[in-house]
C-alpha positions as CSV (number, residue, x, y, z in Angstrom):
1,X,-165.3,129.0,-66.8
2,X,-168.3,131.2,-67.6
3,X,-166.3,134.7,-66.0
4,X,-163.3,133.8,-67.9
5,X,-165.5,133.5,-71.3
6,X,-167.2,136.3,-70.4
7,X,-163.8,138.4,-69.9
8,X,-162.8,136.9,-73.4
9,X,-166.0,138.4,-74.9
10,X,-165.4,142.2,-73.6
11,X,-161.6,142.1,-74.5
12,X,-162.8,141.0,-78.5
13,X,-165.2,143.8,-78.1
14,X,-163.1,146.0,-76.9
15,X,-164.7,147.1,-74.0
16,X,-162.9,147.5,-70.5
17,X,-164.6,144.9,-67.9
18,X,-165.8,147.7,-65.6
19,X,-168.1,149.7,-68.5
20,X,-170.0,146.3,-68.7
21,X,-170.9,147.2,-64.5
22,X,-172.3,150.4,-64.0
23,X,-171.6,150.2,-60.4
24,X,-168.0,149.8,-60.7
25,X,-167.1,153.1,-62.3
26,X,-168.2,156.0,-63.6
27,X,-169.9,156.1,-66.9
28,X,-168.3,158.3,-69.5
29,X,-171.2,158.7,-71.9
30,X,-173.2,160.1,-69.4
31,X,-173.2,163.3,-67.0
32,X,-175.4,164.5,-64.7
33,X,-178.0,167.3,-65.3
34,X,-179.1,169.6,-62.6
35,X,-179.2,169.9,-58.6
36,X,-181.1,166.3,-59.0
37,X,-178.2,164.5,-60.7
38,X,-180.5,163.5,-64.1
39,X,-178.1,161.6,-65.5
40,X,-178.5,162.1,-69.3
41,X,-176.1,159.8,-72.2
42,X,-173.7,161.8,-74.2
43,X,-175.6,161.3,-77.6
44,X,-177.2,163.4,-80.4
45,X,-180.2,162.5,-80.2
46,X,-181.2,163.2,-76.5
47,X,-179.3,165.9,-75.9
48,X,-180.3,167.4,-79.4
49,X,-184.2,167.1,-77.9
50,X,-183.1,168.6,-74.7
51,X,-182.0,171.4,-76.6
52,X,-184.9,172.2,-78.6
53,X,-187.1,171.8,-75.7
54,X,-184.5,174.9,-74.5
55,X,-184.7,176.9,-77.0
56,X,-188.4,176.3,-77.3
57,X,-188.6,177.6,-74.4
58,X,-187.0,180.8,-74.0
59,X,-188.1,181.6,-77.5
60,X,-191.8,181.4,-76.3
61,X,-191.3,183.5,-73.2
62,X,-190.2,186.1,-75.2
63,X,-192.6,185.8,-77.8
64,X,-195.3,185.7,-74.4
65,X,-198.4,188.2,-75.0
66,X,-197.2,188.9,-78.6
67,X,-200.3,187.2,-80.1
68,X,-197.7,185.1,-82.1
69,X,-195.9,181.8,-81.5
70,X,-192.6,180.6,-82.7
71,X,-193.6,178.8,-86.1
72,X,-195.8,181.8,-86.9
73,X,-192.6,184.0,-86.2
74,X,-190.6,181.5,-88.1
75,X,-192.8,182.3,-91.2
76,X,-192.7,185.7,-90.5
77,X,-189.0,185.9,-90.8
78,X,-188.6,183.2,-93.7
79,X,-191.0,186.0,-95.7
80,X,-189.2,188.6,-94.6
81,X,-185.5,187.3,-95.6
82,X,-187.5,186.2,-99.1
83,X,-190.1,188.4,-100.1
84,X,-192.3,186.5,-102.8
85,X,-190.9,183.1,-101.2
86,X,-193.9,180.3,-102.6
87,X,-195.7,178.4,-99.8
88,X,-194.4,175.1,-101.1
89,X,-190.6,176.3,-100.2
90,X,-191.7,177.9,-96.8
91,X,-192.7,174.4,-95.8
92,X,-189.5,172.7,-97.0
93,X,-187.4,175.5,-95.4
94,X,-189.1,175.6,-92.1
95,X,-189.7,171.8,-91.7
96,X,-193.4,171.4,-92.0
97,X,-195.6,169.8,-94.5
98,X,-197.2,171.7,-96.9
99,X,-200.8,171.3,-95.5
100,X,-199.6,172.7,-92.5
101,X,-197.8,175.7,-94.1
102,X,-201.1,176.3,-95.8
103,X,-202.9,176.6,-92.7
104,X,-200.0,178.7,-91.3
105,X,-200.3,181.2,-94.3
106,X,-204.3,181.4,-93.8
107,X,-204.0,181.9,-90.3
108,X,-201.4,184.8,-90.6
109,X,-203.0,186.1,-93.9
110,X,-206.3,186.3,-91.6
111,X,-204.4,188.3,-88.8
112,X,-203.7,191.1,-91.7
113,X,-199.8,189.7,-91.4
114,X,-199.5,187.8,-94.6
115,X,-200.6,187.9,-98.5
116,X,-201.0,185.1,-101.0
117,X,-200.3,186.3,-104.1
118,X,-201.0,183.4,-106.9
119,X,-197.7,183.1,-108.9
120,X,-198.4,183.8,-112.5
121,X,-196.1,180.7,-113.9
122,X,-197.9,178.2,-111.7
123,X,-201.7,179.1,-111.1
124,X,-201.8,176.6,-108.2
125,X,-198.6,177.7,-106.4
126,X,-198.6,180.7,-103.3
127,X,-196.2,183.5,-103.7
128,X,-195.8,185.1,-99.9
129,X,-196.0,189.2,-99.3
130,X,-195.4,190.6,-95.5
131,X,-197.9,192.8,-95.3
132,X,-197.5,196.7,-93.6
133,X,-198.5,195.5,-90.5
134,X,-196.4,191.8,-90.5
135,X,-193.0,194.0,-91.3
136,X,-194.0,196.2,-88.2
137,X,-194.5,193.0,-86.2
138,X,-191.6,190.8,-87.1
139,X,-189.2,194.2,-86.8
140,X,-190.4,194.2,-83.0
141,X,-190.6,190.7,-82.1
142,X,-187.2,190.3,-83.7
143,X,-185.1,191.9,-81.6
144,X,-187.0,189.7,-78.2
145,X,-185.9,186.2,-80.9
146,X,-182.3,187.5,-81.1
147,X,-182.3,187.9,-76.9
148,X,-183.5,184.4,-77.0
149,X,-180.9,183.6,-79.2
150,X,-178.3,184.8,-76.7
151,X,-179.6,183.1,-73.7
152,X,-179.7,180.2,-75.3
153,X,-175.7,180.6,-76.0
154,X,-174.9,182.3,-73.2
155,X,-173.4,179.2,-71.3
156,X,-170.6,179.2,-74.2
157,X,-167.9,181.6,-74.9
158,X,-168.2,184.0,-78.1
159,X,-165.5,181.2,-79.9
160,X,-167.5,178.4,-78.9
161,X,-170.8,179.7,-79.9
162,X,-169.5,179.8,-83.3
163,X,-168.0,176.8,-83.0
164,X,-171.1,175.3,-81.7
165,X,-173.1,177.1,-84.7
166,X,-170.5,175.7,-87.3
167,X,-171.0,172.3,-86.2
168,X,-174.8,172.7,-86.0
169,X,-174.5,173.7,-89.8
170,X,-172.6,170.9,-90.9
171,X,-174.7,168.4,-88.9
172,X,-177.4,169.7,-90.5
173,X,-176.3,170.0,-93.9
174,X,-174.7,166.4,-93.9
175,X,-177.9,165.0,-92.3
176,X,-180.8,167.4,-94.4
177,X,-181.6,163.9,-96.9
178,X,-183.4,162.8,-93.2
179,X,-185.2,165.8,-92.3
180,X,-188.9,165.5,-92.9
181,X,-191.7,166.4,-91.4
182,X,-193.1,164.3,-88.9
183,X,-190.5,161.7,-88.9
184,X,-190.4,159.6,-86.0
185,X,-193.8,160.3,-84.7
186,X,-196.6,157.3,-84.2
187,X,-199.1,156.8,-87.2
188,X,-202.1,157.6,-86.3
189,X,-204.0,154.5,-85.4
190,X,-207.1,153.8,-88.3
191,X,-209.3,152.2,-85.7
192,X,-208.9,148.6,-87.5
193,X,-208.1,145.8,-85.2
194,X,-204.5,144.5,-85.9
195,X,-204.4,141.3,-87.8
196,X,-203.7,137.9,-86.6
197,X,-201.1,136.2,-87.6
């Protein structure tokens, strides 16, 4: 009585009986990674991390004895494509909060790669200048990014690597109301006991 319910149940949802048993076929949402078999699910969100572990990757070995690392680099280039850009909109544009792209700026500003230039509208808001020497640096670490780049598409074909870019946009753009920084991560614990209900 309880198989046939339980056959009854996975028809209504509309799942085949042998998804419900791993065992007794394949999985579809899932493949296997590497010489190990890691079987990973065929979802955004984990293969999405995989990725930017990836890229994180590739784009730090070239970036290797440069003195910089890639959010430093990412400022770099957001200064670069918007000369005068304020420090509020760096954050926003490169995903960080603003505390932390004020102690990005100071850092880079103190390696002689950055200005702060106080935007005469709005005394308390940063305008952002490449200096001589963070125009020299981002010109040659640029060309290393844009290898990294490659790599990182290089399992794809030239159509599907736009393809795959186009879709990143879109996922991106359709999904940007969710992008802040931090999100997901554990609050930080104040050190109070939790309460007893």
């Amino acid at each position: 009585m309880t198989s046939s319910l339980e056959g009854l149940v996975r028809k209504r949802r509309g799942r085949p009986a042998e998804l419900e048993n791993p065992a007794a076929s394949p999985r579809p949402n899932i493949f296997k990674l590497g010489e190990d078999g890691i079987p990973l699910p065929k979802v955004a969100a984990p293969l999405a991390r995989r990725l930017q572990q990836i890229c994180a990757s590739l784009i730090a070995e070239e970036l290797a004895g440069s003195g910089i690392v890639q959010l430093e680099f990412a400022t770099l280039r957001f200064v670069a494509d918007m000369p005068g850009i304020e420090q509020w909109r760096l954050a926003d544009a490169i995903g960080i909060d603003r505390n932390s792209a004020s102690l990005l700026s100071d850092l880079l500003e103190r390696k002689g790669l950055l200005v702060r230039r106080v935007n005469g509208a709005d005394r308390r808001a940063r305008r952002l200048h490449l200096t001589r020497k963070g125009k020299l640096t981002f010109e040659a670490l640029l060309p290393r990014i844009r290898a990294a780049n490659d790599r990182i598409l290089s399992p794809l074909s030239r159509p599907d690597q736009t393809l795959l870019l186009d879709l990143l946009v879109k996922l991106v753009e359709g999904n940007s109301i969710h992008a802040r920084p931090g999100a997901g991560r554990r609050k930080r614990s104040t050190g109070q006991a939790p309460a007893k209900q």
